[in-house]
C-alpha positions in Angstrom: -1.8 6.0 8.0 -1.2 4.5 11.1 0.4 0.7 11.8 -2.2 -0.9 13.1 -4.9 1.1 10.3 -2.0 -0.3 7.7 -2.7 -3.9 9.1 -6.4 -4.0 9.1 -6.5 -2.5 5.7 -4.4 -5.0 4.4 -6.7 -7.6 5.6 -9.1 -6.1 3.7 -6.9 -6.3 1.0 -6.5 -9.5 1.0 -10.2 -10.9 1.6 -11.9 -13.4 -1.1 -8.2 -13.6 -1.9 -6.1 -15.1 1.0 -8.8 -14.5 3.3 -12.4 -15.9 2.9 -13.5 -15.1 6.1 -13.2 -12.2 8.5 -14.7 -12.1 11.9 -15.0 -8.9 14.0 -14.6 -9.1 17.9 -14.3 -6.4 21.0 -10.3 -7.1 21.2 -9.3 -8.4 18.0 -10.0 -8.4 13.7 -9.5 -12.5 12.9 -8.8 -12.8 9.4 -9.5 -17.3 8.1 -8.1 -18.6 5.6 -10.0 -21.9 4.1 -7.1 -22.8 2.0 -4.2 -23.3 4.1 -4.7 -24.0 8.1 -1.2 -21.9 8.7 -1.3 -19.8 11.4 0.4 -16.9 8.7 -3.4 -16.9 7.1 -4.8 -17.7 10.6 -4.8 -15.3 13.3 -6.4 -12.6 15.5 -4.8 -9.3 15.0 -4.7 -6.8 18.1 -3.7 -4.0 19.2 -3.5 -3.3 22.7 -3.5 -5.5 25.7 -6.2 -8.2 25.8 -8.2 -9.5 28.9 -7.9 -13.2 29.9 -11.8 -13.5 28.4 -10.9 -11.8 25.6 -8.0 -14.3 24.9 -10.1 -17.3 25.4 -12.9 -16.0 23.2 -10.5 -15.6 20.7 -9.0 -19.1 21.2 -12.4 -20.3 20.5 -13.1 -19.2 17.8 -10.2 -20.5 16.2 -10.3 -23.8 17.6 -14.0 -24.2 16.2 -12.5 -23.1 12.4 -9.8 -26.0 13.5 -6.7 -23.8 13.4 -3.8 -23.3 16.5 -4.5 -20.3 18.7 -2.3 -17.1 16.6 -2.1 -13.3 17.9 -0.2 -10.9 15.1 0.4 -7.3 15.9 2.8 -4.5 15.8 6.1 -5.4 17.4 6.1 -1.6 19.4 7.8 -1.5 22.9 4.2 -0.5 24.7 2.9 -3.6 23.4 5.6 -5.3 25.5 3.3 -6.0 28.2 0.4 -7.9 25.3 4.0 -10.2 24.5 4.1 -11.0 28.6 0.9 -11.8 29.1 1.1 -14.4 25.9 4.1 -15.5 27.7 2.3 -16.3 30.6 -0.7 -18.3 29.0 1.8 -20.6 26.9 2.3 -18.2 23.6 5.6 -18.2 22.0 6.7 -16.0 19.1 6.5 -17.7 15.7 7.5 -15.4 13.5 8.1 -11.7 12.4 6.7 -9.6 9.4 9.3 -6.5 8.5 6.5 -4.2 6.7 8.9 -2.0 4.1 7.1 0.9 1.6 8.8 2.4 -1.0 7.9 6.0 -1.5 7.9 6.1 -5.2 11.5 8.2 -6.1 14.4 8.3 -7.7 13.5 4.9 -9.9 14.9 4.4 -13.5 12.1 3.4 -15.7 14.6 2.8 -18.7 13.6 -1.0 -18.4 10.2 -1.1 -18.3 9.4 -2.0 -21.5 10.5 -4.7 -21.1 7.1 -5.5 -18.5 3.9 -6.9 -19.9 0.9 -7.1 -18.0 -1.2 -10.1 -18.2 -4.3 -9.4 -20.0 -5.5 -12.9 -20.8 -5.9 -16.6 -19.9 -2.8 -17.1 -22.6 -0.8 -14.2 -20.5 -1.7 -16.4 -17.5 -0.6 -19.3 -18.5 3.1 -17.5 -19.3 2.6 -15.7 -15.6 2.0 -19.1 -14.1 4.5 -21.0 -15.7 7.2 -18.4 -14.9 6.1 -18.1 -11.9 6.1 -21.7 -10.9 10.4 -21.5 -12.3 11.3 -19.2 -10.6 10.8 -20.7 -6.9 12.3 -24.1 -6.6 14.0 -25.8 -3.3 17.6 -25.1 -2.3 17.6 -21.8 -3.7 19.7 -19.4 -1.6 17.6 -16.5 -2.5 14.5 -18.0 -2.2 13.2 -18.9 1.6 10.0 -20.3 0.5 10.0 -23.2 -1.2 8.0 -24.6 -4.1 5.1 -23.2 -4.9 2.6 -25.6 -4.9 -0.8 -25.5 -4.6 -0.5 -21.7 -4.0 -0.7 -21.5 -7.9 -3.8 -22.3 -7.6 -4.6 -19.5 -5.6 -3.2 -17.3 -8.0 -4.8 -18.1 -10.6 -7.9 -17.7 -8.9 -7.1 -14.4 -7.6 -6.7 -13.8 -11.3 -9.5 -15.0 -12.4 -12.0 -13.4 -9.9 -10.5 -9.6 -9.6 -8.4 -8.4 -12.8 -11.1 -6.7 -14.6 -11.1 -4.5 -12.1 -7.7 -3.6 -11.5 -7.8 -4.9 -7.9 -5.2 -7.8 -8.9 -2.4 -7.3 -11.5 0.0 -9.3 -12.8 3.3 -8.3 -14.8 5.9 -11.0 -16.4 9.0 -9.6 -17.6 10.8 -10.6 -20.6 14.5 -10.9 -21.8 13.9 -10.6 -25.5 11.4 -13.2 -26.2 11.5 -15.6 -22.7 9.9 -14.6 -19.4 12.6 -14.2 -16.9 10.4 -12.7 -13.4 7.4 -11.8 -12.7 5.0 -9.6 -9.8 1.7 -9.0 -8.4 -0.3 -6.0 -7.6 -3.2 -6.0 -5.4 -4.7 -2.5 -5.4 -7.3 -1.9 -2.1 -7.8 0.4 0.3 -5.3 2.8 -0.5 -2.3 0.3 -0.3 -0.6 -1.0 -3.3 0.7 -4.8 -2.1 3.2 -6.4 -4.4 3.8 -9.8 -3.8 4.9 -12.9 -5.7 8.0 -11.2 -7.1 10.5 -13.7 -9.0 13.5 -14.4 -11.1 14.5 -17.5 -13.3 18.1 -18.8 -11.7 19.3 -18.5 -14.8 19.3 -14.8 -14.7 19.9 -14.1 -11.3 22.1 -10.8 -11.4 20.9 -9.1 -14.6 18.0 -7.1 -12.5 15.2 -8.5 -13.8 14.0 -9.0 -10.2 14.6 -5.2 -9.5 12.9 -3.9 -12.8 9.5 -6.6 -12.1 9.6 -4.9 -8.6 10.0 -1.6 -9.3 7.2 -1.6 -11.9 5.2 -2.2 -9.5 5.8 0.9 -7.1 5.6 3.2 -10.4 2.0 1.2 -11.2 0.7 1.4 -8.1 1.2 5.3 -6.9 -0.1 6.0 -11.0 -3.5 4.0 -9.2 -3.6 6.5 -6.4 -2.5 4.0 -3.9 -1.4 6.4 -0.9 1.3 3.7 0.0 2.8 1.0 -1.6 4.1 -1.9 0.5 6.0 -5.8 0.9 6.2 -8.0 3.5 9.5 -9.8 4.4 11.2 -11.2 6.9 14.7 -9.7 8.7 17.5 -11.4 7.8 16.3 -13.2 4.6 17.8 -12.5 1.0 14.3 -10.7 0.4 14.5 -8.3 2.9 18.3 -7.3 1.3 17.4 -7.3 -1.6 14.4 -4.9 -1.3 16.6 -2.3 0.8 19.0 -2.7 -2.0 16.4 -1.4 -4.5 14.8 1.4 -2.0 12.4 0.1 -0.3 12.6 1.1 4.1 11.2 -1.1 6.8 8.8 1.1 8.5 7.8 -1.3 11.4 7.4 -5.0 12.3 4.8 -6.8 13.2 5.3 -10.5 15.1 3.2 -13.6 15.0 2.4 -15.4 18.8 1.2 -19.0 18.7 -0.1 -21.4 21.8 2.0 -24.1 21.4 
């Protein structure tokens, strides 16, 4: 699978989850998010060099859904020439997506019975709650923050695609107590895990590795032809995914108009 096919499928992937809307153009595939007006769930993905109409008809459509003018693609030296141009019309790079896969071998399954998928609202509940703990402020291995109102969005995501197997959720218990937890989204041959975390109080004890790990062995038994995570370079994450076996196949970078 190429890059760029990786990319748009994933935005399948994540439609009437993070994406409600999807718009087709000439140039560009622009993925809307009604939830949150970042440009991360806000952009026009491309992948080749754009004309100056092509740019502005992406900027208007944008601007009509209220959200600040974003171009994400590949981070690939021909594409060095697309990064000049959105130089040149007032684009600066926001940020940068290190895409890693893991290709399903050499991992210890000895802990996995530790793993319980959520089958019901009470499983939910536990995911949630678990969930919520493990990502607090001022935690050095945790770049992100609070939560929030993304709960909400994953108990929707929940809610609206489990009973098909297109979302999963795992938590994973020491003993009796959730400690971490992980998603699976299953679609268009990728296998996405996401929302992977561990209680501070048992940081080092690889709960964070087994939740992960899981996951990869779950989603090649689906069929998924790859299996993938987004971080960022130079973040604990992106460490601590090499660490378990996961490769960073290619980048892809985020322009915004400031």
């Amino acid at each position: 699978m190429k890059n760029n096919d990786f990319l748009k499928n994933y935005i399948q992937l994540q439609t009437d989850i993070m994406y409600q809307e999807v718009i087709e153009t000439e140039a560009a595939t622009i993925p809307l998010c009604n939830i949150y007006d970042s440009s991360f769930f806000n952009y026009a993905q491309v992948d080749k060099l754009i004309s100056e109409e092509q740019l502005e008809e992406i900027e208007s459509i944008l601007k009509q859904k209220n959200r600040m003018p974003a171009l994400y693609f590949e981070n690939r030296e021909d594409l060095q020439i697309l990064k000049n141009f959105l130089s040149d019309k007032g684009y600066q790079q926001s940020w940068e997506d290190s895409w890693m896969f893991h290709d399903g071998q050499d991992i210890d399954p000895t802990r996995f019975d530790q793993v319980k998928k959520v089958a019901n609202d009470q499983d939910l509940e536990v995911f949630q709650t678990t969930f919520d703990s493990c990502y607090q402020e001022k935690d050095p291995q945790n770049p992100y923050g609070t939560l929030g109102d993304y709960l909400k969005t994953s108990e929707r995501a929940w809610i609206d695609h489990h009973k098909t197997n297109r979302v999963e959720y795992f938590i994973v218990y020491k003993k009796n107590t959730p400690v971490a937890v992980a998603s699976l989204t299953n679609f268009a041959n990728i296998g996405y895990i996401s929302n992977v975390g561990s209680l501070r109080s048992v940081r080092g004890e690889g709960f964070g590795k087994v939740a992960s790990l899981y996951c990869v062995v779950k989603s090649f038994q689906n069929q998924n032809q790859v299996t993938a995570l987004a971080t960022e370079d130079g973040d604990y994450p992106n460490e601590f995914y090499t660490r378990i076996g996961f490769e960073t196949k290619f980048s892809a970078v985020g322009y915004t108009k400031q």
